[in-house]
Structures are given as structure tokens and as C-alpha cells.
Phi, psi and omega in degrees: 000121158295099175279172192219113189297105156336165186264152178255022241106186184350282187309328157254026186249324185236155163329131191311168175091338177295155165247125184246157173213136164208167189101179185299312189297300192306316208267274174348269170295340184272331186322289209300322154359292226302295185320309194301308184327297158276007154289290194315332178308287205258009180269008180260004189266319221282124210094171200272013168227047174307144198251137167296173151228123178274092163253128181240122165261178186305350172261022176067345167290151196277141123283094171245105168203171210244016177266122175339274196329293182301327205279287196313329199265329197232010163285322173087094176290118162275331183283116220277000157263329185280356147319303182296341165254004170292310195289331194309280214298326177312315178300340187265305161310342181263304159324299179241359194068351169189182216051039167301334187286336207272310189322307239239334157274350197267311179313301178304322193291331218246332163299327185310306229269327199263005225229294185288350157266000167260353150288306158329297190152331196288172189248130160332345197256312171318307195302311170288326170302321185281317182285317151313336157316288201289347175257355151318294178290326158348289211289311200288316171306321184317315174279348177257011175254006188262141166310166183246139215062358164287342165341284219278099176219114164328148189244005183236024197238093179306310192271002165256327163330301208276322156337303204264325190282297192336330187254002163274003174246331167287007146269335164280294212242069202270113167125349161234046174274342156292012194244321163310290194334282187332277159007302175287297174326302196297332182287323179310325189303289174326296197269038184284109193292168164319303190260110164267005164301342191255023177287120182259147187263017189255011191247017146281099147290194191199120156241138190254153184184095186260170213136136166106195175192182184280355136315355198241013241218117178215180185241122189247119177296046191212209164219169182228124176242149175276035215222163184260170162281149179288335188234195179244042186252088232257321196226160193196125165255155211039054171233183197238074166245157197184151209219116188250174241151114173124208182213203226270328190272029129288313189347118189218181181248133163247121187262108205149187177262154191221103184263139179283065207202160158277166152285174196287292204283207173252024173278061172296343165239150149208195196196152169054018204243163181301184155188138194229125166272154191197132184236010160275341168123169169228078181232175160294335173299318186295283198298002197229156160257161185270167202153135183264155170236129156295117210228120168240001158231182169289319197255349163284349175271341174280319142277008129299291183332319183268343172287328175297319167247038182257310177307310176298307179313297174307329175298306211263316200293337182274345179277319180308325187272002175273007189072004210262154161222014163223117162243139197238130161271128128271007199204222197290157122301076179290169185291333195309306173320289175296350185292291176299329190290316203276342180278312179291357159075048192240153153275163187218123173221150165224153200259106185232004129319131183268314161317336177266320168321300154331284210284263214323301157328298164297349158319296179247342160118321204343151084358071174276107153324110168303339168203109223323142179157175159327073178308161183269177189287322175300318205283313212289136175264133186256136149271166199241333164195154168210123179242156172228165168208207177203117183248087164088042172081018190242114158277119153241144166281133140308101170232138189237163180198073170259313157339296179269157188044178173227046172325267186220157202224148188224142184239143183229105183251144208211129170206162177302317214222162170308333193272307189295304162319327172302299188281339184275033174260307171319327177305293155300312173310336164303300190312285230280339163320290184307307175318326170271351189263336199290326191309286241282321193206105165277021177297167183211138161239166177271134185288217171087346198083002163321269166340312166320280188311342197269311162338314173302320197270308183303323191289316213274331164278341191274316200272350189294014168241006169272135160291328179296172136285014187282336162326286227279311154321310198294309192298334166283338171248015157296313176281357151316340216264335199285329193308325157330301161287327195294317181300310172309315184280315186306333213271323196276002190056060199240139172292103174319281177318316160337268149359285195288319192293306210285348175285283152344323181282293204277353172246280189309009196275348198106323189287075153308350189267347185272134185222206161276099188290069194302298171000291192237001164066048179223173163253140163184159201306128179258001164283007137302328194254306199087042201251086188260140220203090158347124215259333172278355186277327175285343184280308197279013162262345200272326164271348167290345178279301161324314139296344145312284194314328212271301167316324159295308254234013152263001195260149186210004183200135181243106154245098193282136174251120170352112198296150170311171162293164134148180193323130192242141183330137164280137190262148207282150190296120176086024192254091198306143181287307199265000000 
């Protein structure tokens, strides 16, 4: 008989199948792997001459784009420290809408950086005290680095707007922010509210349309549905529609909406007209209660029929005698229904997003109505025009509004490929981030890696007056700081070390503005390039990375609990399980 020595410590505490790691080797050093591994993923994105990444996710769709945010999100990071900087960077994007690349690579440099002072000999705890020093004083030089006078700026002063936005749309799109910018500002603009702390970046759409080129690219104070009108009442003025068109150096603002859809009918434009939203739909099922009828002849089946559309013919003759000349579906259209619309001259378009159907009410003052019928006067929403048209072979709906409200605003964007729309969609969404962040605090710092170095230089002087080992921690992560410029020149085919030495010199020299001119592959001053950097967008990445780094680097035991059950996946023909 084989006696079997009981389980001890951990393994009898949790269930067969767990895993524990715990120590520098096992825990420690491998978390920070991890971390490096996916730092390296995106610093190689970061700045404005950043390299795509071709991600195909699990659902077989292609990504090719150079934005943080997305990569990290459809790579699905399963390893539970390289998690913590996937939420960092997710934590940045929600917050400020752009520098997830800088959270999430400035975190892998300062776990790198900390990986070679835990081979030294310090201890992890040291490592966070010493890192903790440094991002305090961080924040506060971070604040003696802000421009002067930027505090104070109108959120509606186009050319300081395009200012503050331009190197967060020139790192996704670098040579064409001067074609973006504008473009972004003026939509921001419009629907910029009274109070611009309450600006929503959801009153920007994006109708993406290919075709065309980024010349071609405009902004409709409206919306654009990708959609036809339902009848053949095609175009409608002074109503709140609007119509885009071209490529990317076209590009223009509609202020108003862009449905990608036609109308129904054969009424393709109006003007100046009313509108009644039914967000139930416009059939005769709208007008019945349910219920059965007994039919015992022809002609009692024949004065149903006329009874039915004579009650619809009322229905539809009373939104018309209301003044409306758009009637908006949420749901099905019947022909009877289209029928009267089309005798009664009404354009008829549908929506069948219940979210855009929203956006279209704020659009136009609307109402949506639950049922078909007489609307109150109060209920009806005014356009200023709605129109379709056919932009690279796409019938869109128009909606325009310029005159009343600052509702919602449409960037109508034209590119060759899905991929390319894609990334200027991403493009614009940085711009309208900033804009919204700018609301909130409009300080400026100088971009470019100016800031980086000067921070780098300043850290590096704090620390030779700490005493402690924790000195050693401060100086490591100043020096965590050069990884900006070094990416940066490298990413630009730039000699780094040059570069980063030639930096150095010209911020000790007293020149804090001087950063890097990818251009011309030189240092100079960038308040000349106008190359500005959100002084809260560098605050809130420097500390979600810190605190990322500080959260690994406290982690000290890895305990995995036993995967659920059930079925295990088949591995793909030629693929070794281990």
C-alpha cells in the first residue's frame, strides 16, 4: 500500500488545477515582461509618424490603425498585469479622449526602468516611494511649464481651438491636420452650448463614404442618413437637413444631420418645413387596435378596405393640415400610408435607429410621438432644408439647420478604403476629445518632446538632493522620460541619441521650448511650428501610467483559481496545444 502525503500551504487551500507564482522571478519580473511586451506594441504607433498595426480580431475583422486605444481593445490582452495598463490606457481615452499611447508606453518604460533597479538590489516598495516623489514633482514642474496666458481662451476662437487640437490630429493623420483641423474646430464650434463645460462630443457625427478623397470632405450643420427618402418628395428647404460630399481636402461641416439612407417616397428635397416625428412607425397596424373581424361578403370586405383607408387618409390629411411637410418613421412605413403621403405632398424618411432618431429630435426641436395621429404644434420640429443626393454612388439623406439651434453638427468624410475612413474617423474623434477637454481647462504646454526633456532634466536635478535609495528610483524614472524623444526620432528615422544629447543642451541652455522638428529632422523652438500639447491631457497620462506602474510593481504573488468547466475549444488543424 502506497501511502500519498495530504496536500500543504496553498495546494490544499485551493482547488486542484490552480496556479500560484509568487517571488521576484516567478511574480515580479515576469508581470513587468508582460507590461514591456505590450508597451513595445504601441510605442512604436506613438507620435505623428507613428507605424499601423494590421489587427484582425476574433471576429476576423481587419484594423489597420496606429491608435492606442483600439489595438490594445481588440488585441483582448488576457495577462492580468498587462491588463492594468490596458484599463490605464482605456482610463485616459474616457477621460480625455487622446494620449492612451503616451499612459501606456510612458508605464512599460518606467516598469522597464524599475525591472533594472530590482536586479540592482532595491526592493519594490523602495521603487514606489522613489516613483511616487517623482510624480508629485512632476505635476508641479508640469505647471510651471504652462504657457502664459492660455488659461484665459474663448472656446469659440477658431484659430486658438485648431491650436490647442492640431498635434493630437497630427499624430493620427501627420500632413493632414491642416485639412482636418479646421474642419473639427468649426464643427465644435457650432454646437459649442453657451456654458462650454456642457459641450457633448455625441452632438459631432461621422458619416464615413467612399469614395472621393480628403479634399472632398465637408461639414453639414445637420445630419446625413445613409439612406433615400421613402416617396418621391426628394428635397425639402428650411427644414433642418443637410448634404456632404468630395474627399478629404473637400471636406466641409454640415450643421445639421447626414443619414446614410434615401427617403422613402418620390419627394426628395423640401425646405423651410415643419416636421412630425412617429417613432412607432406609419402603417394602418399603427391606427388598429388588435382584434378579430368577421367578414361574410365581398362587399362587406370591400367597405372594410375603404373604411381602413379612409381612417389612414385621416390620419395622414390631419399631420399635413398641421403644417408638417416631413413626416419622420421609426419603424415600418406601409404603402397605404405612403400612398397618402405621397397625395398629400409630405416628404417621408425613416429612421429605424432608435439613437439617431434621438439625435434627429435634437436636431429639429422634434417630438417623437408614439402614434400615429394630429401632432400638437409644440410637438413639430422645423429644417431649414432636406435633401438627398448621391455622393460616389451612395444616396444620403440631408438635413440642415442652419439657422436655428446648435444642436448637432456632421463631418462628412470621403476616402478609397474602409480602413482609411476609419482612421480619419479616429482622427476626428481626437479633435472633438480635445475640444472637449480644452472646455474643461485650456493651459498649454510645449509639445514636440519639449516638455518630456525639460521634466527629464529637472527630475534628474531633484534627484541628486534626495538622500535616500529612493534617489535612484527618482532618477530612473526622469529618465523613463527620454523614451518620447527617442521614440519619436526613431519612429521619424532620426538618430536618437543625437537628437535627445542636442535637447539636452538647448533646455540647459535656458531654451524650455525646444523640442523636434520631424520635418526637418532638427531641434527648434516650437513655439515657431505652433506645436501645443494640452497641459491636462499630459497630467492625467503621466499619472494613470504611474499608477499602472506602481500596481504592478506591488504585485508580488500571482494566484489563478481553476478555469470553469465546460467544453474545451478545438485547436485549428496544425497548431501544437503548447
Amino acid at each position: 500500500m502506497v501511502y500519498q502525503m495530504p496536500p500543504y500551504g496553498v495546494q490544499a487551500m485551493l482547488k486542484e488545477g490552480h496556479k500560484h507564482l509568487s517571488g521576484l522571478d516567478e511574480a515580479v519580473l515576469k508581470n513587468i515582461d508582460a507590461c514591456k511586451q505590450l508597451s513595445a506594441i504601441t510605442r512604436t504607433s506613438l507620435g505623428p509618424n507613428g507605424m499601423n498595426k494590421m489587427v484582425i480580431n476574433h471576429l476576423d475583422k481587419l484594423f489597420v490603425t496606429n491608435d492606442a486605444a483600439t489595438i490594445v481593445n481588440e488585441l483582448e490582452v488576457q495577462h492580468p498585469a498587462a491588463k492594468i495598463l490596458v484599463l490605464a490606457g482605456k482610463a485616459q481615452q474616457e477621460e480625455i479622449g487622446d494620449g492612451a499611447n503616451l499612459t501606456i508606453s510612458f508605464a512599460g518604460e518606467l516598469l522597464q526602468n524599475a525591472e533594472e533597479l530590482i536586479r540592482m538590489g532595491l526592493h519594490p516598495s523602495e521603487i514606489i516611494i522613489g516613483y511616487t516623489k517623482a510624480i508629485d514633482k512632476a505635476v508641479q514642474i508640469l505647471d510651471e511649464l504652462v504657457e502664459k496666458d492660455s488659461a484665459i481662451m474663448d472656446c469659440r476662437n477658431k484659430d486658438e481651438v485648431i491650436k490647442r487640437m492640431k498635434a493630437a490630429v497630427a499624430s493620427k493623420q501627420f500632413g493632414q491636420e491642416d485639412i482636418l483641423c479646421p474642419l473639427i474646430a468649426e464643427a465644435c464650434i457650432q454646437v459649442c452650448p453657451k456654458n462650454p463645460a456642457n459641450f457633448n462630443v455625441d452632438n459631432i457625427r461621422v458619416a464615413k463614404l467612399l469614395g472621393g478623397g480628403l479634399h472632398n470632405c465637408t461639414i453639414v450643420r445637420g445630419m446625413v442618413l445613409k439612406s433615400d427618402a421613402v416617396g418621391t418628395i426628394k428635397q425639402v428647404e428650411k427644414a433642418k437637413w443637410g448634404l456632404l460630399g468630395g474627399g478629404l481636402h473637400n471636406c466641409t461641416i454640415v450643421r445639421g444631420m447626414v443619414l446614410k439612407s434615401d427617403a422613402v417616397g418620390t419627394i426628395k428635397q423640401v425646405e423651410k418645413a415643419k416636421v412630425a416625428v412617429f417613432a412607432g412607425g406609419i402603417d394602418t397596424s399603427a391606427t388598429e387596435t388588435k382584434g378579430t373581424v368577421l367578414i361574410h361578403s365581398a362587399n362587406q370586405l370591400e367597405n372594410y378596405a375603404k373604411t381602413e383607408e379612409a381612417k389612414v387618409e385621416e390620419l395622414i390629411k390631419a399631420v399635413a393640415d398641421s403644417g408638417a411637410r416631413v413626416i419622420v418613421s421609426g419603424a415600418a412605413v406601409g404603402e397605404m400610408a405612403l400612398h397618402f403621403c405621397e397625395r398629400y405632398k409630405l416628404m417621408v424618411l425613416k429612421i429605424s435607429s432608435k439613437f439617431e432618431l434621438r439625435r434627429f429630435c435634437r436636431t429639429t426641436g422634434a417630438v417623437a410621438l408614439l402614434k400615429l395621429g394630429p401632432p400638437n404644434q409644440d410637438d413639430l420640429g422645423y429644417v431649414d432644408s432636406v435633401s438627398v443626393e448621391e455622393i460616389g454612388g451612395v444616396r444620403v439623406t440631408v438635413v440642415r439647420n442652419e439657422e436655428g439651434g446648435n444642436s448637432v453638427a456632421t463631418v462628412v468624410l470621403r476616402g478609397s478604403t474602409e480602413s482609411i475612413l476609419d482612421d480619419l474617423e479616429r482622427a476626428v474623434d481626437d479633435g472633438v476629445n480635445t475640444f472637449k477637454a480644452m472646455c474643461r481647462g485650456s493651459r498649454i504646454v510645449p509639445g514636440a518632446a519639449a516638455t518630456e526633456i525639460e521634466l527629464a532634466r529637472r527630475l534628474k536635478e531633484f534627484s541628486f538632493k534626495e538622500t535616500g535609495l529612493d534617489q535612484y528610483a527618482i532618477a530612473k524614472f526622469a529618465e523613463s522620460f527620454e523614451m518620447v524623444p527617442k521614440t519619436l526620432a526613431e519612429n521619424a528615422g532620426l538618430n536618437a541619441m543625437e537628437i535627445i544629447s542636442s535637447l539636452y543642451a538647448e533646455h540647459a541652455a535656458g531654451n524650455t521650448k525646444v523640442g523636434i522638428d520631424l520635418e526637418e529632422g532638427a531641434c527648434k523652438d516650437i513655439s515657431t511650428k505652433n506645436i501645443w500639447d494640452l497641459h491636462v491631457t499630459k497630467l492625467f497620462a503621466l499619472k494613470y501610467a504611474a499608477d499602472a506602474a506602481c500596481t504592478v510593481l506591488r504585485v508580488d504573488q500571482i494566484i489563478m483559481a481553476k478555469p470553469a468547466g465546460g467544453p474545451r475549444r478545438e485547436q485549428p488543424a496544425g497548431v501544437d496545444e503548447d
